[in-house]
VOGU-3710 file (C-alpha; in Angstrom, 3 decimals, decimal comma):
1> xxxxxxxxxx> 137,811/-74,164/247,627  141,337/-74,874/248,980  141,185/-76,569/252,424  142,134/-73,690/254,772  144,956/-73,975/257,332  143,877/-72,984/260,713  145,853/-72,156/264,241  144,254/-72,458/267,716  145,589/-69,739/270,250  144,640/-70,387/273,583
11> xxxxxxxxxx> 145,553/-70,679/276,840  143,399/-73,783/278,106  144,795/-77,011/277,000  140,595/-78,504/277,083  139,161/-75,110/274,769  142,311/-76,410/272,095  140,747/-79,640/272,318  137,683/-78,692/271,734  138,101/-76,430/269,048  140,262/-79,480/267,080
21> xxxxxxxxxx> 137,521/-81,786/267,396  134,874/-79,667/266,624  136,790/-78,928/263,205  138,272/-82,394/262,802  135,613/-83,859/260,858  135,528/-80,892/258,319  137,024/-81,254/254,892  137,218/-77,415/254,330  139,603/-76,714/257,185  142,886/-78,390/259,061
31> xxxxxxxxxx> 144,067/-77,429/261,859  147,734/-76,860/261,331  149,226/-76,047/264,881  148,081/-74,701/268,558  149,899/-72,365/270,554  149,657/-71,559/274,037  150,225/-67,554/274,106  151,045/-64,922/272,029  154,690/-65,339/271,660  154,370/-69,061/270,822
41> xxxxxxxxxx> 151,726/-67,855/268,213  153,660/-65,619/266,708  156,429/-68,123/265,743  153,649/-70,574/264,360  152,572/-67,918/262,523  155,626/-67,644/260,313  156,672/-71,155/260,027  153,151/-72,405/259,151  151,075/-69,634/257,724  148,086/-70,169/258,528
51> xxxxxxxxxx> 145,047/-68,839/256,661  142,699/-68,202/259,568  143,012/-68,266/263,499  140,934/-68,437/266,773  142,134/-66,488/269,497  141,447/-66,460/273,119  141,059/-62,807/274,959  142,645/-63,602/278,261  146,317/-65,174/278,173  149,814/-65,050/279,739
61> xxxxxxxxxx> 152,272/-63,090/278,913  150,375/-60,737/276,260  146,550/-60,835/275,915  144,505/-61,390/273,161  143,591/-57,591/271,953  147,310/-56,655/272,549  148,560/-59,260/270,202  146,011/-58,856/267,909  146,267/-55,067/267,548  149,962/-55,849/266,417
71> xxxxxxxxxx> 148,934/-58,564/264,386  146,194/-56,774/262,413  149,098/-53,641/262,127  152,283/-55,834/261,185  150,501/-58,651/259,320  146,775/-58,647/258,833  145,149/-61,962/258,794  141,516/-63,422/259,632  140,963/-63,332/263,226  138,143/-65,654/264,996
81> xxxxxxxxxx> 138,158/-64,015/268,542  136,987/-66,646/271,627  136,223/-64,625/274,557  134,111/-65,284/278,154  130,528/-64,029/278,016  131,089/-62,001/280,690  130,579/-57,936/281,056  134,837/-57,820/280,429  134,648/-60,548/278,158  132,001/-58,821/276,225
91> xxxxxxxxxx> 133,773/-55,232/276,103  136,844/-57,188/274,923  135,390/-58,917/272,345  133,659/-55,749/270,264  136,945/-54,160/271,095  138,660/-56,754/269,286  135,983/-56,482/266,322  137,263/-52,802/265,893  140,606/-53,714/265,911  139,501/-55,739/262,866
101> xxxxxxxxxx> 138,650/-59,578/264,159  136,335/-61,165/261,648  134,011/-62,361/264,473  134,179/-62,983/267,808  132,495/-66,203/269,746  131,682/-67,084/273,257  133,825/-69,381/274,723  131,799/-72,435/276,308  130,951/-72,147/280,044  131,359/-75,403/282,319
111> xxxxxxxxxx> 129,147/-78,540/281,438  127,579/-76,154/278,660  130,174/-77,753/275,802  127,092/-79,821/273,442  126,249/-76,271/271,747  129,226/-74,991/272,082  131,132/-73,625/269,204  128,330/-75,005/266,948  129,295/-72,772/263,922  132,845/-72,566/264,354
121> xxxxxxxxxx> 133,813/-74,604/261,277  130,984/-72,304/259,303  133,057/-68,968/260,530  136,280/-70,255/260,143  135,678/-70,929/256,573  133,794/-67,570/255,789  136,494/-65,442/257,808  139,192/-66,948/255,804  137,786/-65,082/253,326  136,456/-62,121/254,757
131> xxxxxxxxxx> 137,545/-58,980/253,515  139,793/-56,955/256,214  139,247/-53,825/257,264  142,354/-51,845/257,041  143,798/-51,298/260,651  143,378/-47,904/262,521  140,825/-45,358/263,556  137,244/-45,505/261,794  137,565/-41,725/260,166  134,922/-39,617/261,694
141> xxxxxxxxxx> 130,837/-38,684/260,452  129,014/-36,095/260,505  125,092/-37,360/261,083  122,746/-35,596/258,124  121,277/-32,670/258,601  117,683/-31,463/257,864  116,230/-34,678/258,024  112,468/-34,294/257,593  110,580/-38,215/258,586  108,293/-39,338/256,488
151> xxxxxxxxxx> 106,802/-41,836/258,494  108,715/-44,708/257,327  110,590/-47,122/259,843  114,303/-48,761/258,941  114,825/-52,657/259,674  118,263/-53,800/259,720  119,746/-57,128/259,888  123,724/-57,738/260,235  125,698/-60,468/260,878  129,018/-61,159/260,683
161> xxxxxxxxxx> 131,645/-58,204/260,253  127,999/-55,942/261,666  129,751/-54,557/264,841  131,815/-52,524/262,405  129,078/-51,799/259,906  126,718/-50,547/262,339  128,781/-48,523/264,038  129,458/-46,842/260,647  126,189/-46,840/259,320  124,791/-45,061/262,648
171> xxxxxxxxxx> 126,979/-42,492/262,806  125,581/-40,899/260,181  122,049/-40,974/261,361  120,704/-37,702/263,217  119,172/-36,973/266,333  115,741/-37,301/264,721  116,457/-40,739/262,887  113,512/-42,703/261,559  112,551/-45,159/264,534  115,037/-48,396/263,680
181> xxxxxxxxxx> 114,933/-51,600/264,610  117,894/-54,021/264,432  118,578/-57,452/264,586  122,841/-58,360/264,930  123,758/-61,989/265,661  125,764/-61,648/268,412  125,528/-63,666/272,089  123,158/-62,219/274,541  125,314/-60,498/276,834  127,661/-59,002/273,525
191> xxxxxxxxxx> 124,540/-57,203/272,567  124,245/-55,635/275,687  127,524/-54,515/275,685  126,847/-53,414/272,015  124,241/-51,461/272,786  126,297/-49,364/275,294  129,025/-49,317/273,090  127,034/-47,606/270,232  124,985/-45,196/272,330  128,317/-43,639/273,018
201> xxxxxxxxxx> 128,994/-43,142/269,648  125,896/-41,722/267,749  123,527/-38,948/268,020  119,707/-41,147/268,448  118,932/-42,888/271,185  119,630/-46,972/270,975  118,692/-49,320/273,702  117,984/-52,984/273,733  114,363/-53,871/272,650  111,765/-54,281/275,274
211> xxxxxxxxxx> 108,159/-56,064/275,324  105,788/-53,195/273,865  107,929/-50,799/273,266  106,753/-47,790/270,821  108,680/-47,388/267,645  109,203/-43,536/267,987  111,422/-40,753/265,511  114,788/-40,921/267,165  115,256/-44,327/268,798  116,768/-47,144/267,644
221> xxxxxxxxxx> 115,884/-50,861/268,932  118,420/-53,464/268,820  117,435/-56,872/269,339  118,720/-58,665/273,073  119,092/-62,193/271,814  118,803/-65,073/274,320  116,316/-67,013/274,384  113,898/-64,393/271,792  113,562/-63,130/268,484  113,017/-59,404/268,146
231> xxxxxxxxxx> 109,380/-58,603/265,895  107,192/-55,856/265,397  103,701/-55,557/266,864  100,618/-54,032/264,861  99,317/-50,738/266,141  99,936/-46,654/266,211  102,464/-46,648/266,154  103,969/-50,121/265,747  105,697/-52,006/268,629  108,236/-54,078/269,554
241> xxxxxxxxxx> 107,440/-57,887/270,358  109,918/-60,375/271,870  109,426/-63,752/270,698  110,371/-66,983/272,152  110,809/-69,579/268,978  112,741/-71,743/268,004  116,152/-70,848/266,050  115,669/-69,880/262,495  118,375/-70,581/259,745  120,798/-71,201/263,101
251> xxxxxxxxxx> 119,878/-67,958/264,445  118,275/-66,117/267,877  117,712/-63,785/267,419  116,693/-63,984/263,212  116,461/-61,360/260,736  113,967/-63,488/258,632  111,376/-63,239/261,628  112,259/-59,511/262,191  111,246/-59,162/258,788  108,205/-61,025/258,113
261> xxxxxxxxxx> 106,496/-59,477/261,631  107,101/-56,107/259,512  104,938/-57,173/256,394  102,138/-55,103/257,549  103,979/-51,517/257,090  104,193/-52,219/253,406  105,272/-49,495/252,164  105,897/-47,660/255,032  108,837/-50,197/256,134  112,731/-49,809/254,449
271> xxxxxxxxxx> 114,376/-52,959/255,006  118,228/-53,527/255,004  120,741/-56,168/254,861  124,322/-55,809/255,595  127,270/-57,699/255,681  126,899/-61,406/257,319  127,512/-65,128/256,897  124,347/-67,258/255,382  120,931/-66,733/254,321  119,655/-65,076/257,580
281> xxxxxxxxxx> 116,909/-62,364/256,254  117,075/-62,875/251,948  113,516/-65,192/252,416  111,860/-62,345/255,245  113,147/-59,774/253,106  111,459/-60,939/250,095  108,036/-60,968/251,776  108,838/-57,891/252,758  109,524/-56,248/249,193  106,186/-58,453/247,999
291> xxxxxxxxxx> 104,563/-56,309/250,683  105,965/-52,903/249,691  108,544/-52,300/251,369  111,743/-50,686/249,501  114,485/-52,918/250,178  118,870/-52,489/250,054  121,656/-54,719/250,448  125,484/-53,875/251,095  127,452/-54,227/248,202  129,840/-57,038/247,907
301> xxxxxxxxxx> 133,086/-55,069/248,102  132,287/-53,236/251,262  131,280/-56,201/252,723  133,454/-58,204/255,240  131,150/-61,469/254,391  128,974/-61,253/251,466  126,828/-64,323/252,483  123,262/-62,431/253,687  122,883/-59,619/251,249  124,352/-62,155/247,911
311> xxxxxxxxxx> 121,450/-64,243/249,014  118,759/-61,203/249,260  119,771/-59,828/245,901  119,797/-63,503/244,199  116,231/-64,031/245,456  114,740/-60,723/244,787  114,380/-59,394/248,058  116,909/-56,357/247,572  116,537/-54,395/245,019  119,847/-53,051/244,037
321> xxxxxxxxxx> 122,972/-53,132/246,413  124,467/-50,029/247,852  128,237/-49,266/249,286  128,061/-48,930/253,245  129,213/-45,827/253,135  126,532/-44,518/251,104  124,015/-46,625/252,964  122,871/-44,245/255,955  122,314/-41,449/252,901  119,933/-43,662/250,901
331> xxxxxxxxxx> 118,165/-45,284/254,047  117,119/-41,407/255,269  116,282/-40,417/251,739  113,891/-42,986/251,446  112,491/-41,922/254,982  112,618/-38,012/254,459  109,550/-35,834/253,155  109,958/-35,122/249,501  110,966/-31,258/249,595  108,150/-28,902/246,978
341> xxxxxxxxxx> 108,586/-29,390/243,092  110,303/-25,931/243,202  112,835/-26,484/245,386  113,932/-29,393/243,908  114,183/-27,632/240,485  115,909/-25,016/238,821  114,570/-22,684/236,579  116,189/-24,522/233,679  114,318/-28,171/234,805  117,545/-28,912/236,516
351> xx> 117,369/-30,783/239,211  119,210/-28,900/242,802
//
C-alpha cells in the first residue's frame, strides 16, 4: 500500500503534537502539513493533497462541522473527526459522522495522554480508504409492516462507518422489532449520545443496556461502553449482563464477547456484522453459527470499512453477505413466523 499523506487540523498547538508523534513511527502514513483553522486548512488542502485528515470540532474562525460540511460537498475526502467527550462534544461528533466523517475520536483529556489516540495510525490508514458516503440527506424508510416475531433475537456488531449504518438499518425496523442487542465501538459518553440520537429517529424503543435487563419484542439494547462489555444472560427470556473484562481485539465494549455470551440461543439467535475496522466479532460469530445461529455480514461495497464482516465471511462465521440496504428485510425475515403453505402459494405452485 502507498504510504498515505495525512494533514492535522487543529487548533491546539500540544493535540498537533501529539497526533505527529503518535503517527511518526508508522511507515503507512506521513504527516504532510498542520493547519491551525479552517481557512489555513483549506489552502493545505490544495497545495498538498492530502489523502486523509484529522479534524478538531471546536476552532476559530469556522468550526469543525461547518468546514467539513463544505468539504464533504465541494471536495469529499476521508475525514478523522477529534472532538471533546463531552455532552456537545459528543452531539458534534455523530453530527459530523452524518455529514460523512469516516470516524470520529475523543480527544485526550488532561494527564490522560498514555492511551490516548491509541488507534489513530490504525484509522487513519483504514479511512483513507473508506468508501464515502455521498453528501446530503439519508433518503427516508418506511419500517416493515406485518411483522409477525418468531421468537428469535438480532445481535449486531458495528464499528467503524456504524453510526451511519445503524441509523439506516433501524429505520426500517417496526414498532414490534425482534428484541436487539447491539454492540458499536464508540467512547462511552458517544454512545450515550447515540442512543438519544437514534431513539429520535426509529419506531422501537432503544436505550443503553442495563444490568438484568429483559430482552423483550420491541426494544433494542445498545451497549454503554466504559469500563464493560455488553453479554447476554441465560433465562426466560434472556438478559442483558454488563461485564467488566479486559479489552478484547482492542475493544470495550467487544462484539466477539457479545457474541459468544449468545451461544446458548442457538438457533433462536440471528447474528450480524456490519461495516468496521478489524476482526472484532468474525471468531464470536463463528461460535455462534457452530451453535445455530443464522449469521449475515454487510457486503463489501456498501461498506465504509470492510475489515469486520471480510474477516467473518473468510472464517465461516457469516454465511453469505448482504447489501445494507437489504439488511433490515432479511434480519426480520429470519425473525418473522413463516405465513401457512397456502398463502405463500399460488394455485399454480407459484410462490406469492
Amino acid at each position: 500500500m502507498p504510504v498515505k499523506k495525512v494533514l492535522i487540523v487543529d487548533d491546539s498547538a500540544t493535540i498537533r503534537q501529539l497526533i505527529r508523534s503518535i503517527i511518526a513511527d508508522d511507515t503507512r502514513l506521513l504527516v504532510v502539513g498542520e493547519a491551525a483553522d479552517p481557512y489555513e486548512a483549506r489552502e493545505k488542502i490544495k497545495t498538498l493533497n492530502p489523502d486523509v485528515l484529522t479534524l478538531d470540532v471546536e476552532m476559530p474562525r469556522m468550526n469543525g462541522l461547518e468546514f467539513l460540511e463544505k468539504l464533504m460537498r465541494l471536495r469529499p475526502m476521508p475525514v478523522v473527526m477529534v472532538s471533546t467527550e463531552t455532552h456537545k462534544g459528543s452531539a458534534a461528533a455523530l453530527e459530523a459522522l452524518s455529514l460523512g466523517a469516516v470516524e470520529c475520536i475523543g480527544k485526550p483529556r488532561l494527564k490522560a495522554t498514555a492511551e490516548a489516540f491509541w488507534n489513530l495510525a490504525d484509522l487513519l490508514v483504514a479511512a483513507s480508504t473508506a468508501r464515502l458516503r455521498a453528501a446530503g440527506p439519508r433518503p427516508k424508510l418506511t419500517p416493515a409492516a406485518g411483522f409477525d416475531w418468531n421468537g428469535k433475537i438480532a445481535l449486531v456488531g458495528s464499528s467503524t462507518g456504524g453510526v451511519d449504518a445503524l441509523e439506516t438499518l433501524l429505520s426500517e425496523f417496526p414498532e414490534n422489532c425482534p428484541p436487539t442487542v447491539i454492540t458499536q465501538h464508540m467512547p462511552e459518553t458517544f454512545l450515550a449520545s447515540f442512543a438519544a440520537r437514534l431513539q429520535r429517529q426509529i419506531e422501537p424503543q432503544l436505550a443503553l443496556a442495563t444490568p438484568d435487563a429483559r430482552l423483550e419484542q420491541g426494544r433494542i439494547y445498545l451497549a454503554p461502553g466504559g469500563a464493560y462489555h455488553l453479554a447476554l444472560a441465560r433465562g426466560e427470556p434472556a438478559r442483558c449482563k454488563l461485564v467488566g473484562e479486559e479489552k478484547r481485539s482492542g475493544h470495550r465494549p467487544s462484539v466477539d464477547v457479545l457474541f459468544e455470551s449468545a451461544q446458548f440461543l442457538g438457533d433462536r439467535a440471528v447474528g450480524v456484522l456490519l461495516t468496521g475496522m478489524g476482526r472484532d466479532g468474525a471468531e464470536g460469530m463463528l461460535k455462534l453459527r457452530q451453535a445455530g445461529a443464522r449469521c449475515l455480514a454487510q457486503d463489501e461495497a456498501s461498506s465504509v470499512v470492510f475489515g469486520m464482516p471480510r474477516a467473518a465471511l473468510e472464517t465461516g462465521g457469516a454465511e453469505r453477505a448482504v447489501p445494507l440496504d437489504a439488511m433490515a428485510r432479511e434480519i426480520l425475515a429470519l425473525c418473522t413466523r413463516q405465513p401457512p403453505v397456502a398463502q405463500r402459494f399460488g394455485t399454480r405452485g407459484r410462490v406469492v
